[in-house]
C-alpha positions, 0 to 999 in steps of 0.5 A, spaced: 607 606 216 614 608 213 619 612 218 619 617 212 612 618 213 613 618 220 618 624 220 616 628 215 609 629 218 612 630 226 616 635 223 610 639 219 606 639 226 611 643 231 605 642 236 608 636 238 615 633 242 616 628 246 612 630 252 607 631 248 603 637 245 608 644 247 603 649 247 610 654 249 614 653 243 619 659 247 619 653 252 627 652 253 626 645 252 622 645 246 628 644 241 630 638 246 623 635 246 622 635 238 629 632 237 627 627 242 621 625 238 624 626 231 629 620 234 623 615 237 621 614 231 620 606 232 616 608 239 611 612 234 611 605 230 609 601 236 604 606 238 601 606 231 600 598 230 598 598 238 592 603 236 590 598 229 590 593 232 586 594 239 582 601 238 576 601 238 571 608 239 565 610 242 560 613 238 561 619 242 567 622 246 564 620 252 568 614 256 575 619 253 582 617 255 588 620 256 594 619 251 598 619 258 594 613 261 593 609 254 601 610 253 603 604 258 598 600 255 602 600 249 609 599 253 606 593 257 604 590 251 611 591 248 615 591 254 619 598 253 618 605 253 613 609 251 613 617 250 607 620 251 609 624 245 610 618 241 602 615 242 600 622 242 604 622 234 600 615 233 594 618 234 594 624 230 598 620 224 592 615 223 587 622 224 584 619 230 578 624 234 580 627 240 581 632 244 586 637 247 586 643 252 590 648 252 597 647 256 595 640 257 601 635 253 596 630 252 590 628 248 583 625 249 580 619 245 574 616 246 576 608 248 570 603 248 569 601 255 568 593 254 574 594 249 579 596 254 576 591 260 578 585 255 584 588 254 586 588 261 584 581 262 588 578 257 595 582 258 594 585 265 591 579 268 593 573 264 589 569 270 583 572 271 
């Protein structure tokens, strides 16, 4: 995906910061967080071709996880940091389901179960 594509689509959805979503935008760190994410550009890049490459839905949105939790997937897998806001971006750039409540800065996406075990096997326990 292009960095212009990138930066014109986080800068049309004001929702979205570093933190992830801002639901306040009078919150005084709200303009720090959209700067901080305008500048993750290649985090948002890394969490794109991460969820290309490893995603796999349900066919419902019941075995949901967390932007948060999925987040360290992506940083494991590259051996750096992730933003939640970054996976958070990747999501909504590739128009991916999932869910979000209010108040709360991460999204929810349905991950296949056996998909993500097989995950874990091969890059969290190389031995097993």
């Amino acid at each position: 995906m292009e960095n212009g594509t990138i930066i014109n689509y986080v800068k049309c959805n004001k929702e979205l910061t570093y933190n992830g979503i801002e639901w306040n935008f009078k919150d005084p760190n709200y303009k720090i967080q959209r700067a901080h994410l305008l500048n993750a550009i290649d985090e948002i890049q890394k969490c794109v071709w991460w969820l290309v490459e490893f995603h796999k839905p349900n066919r419902t949105m019941r075995n949901v996880k967390s932007s948060y939790g999925l987040k360290f997937y992506v940083e494991k897998f590259f051996g750096e940091y992730v933003s939640n806001g970054s996976f958070v971006a990747a999501v909504e750039l590739l128009r991916m389901n999932y869910r979000c409540y209010e108040g709360d800065p991460n999204i929810y996406i349905s991950f296949n179960k056996n998909r993500l075990n097989e995950y874990r096997k091969k890059f969290f326990n190389p031995r097993g």
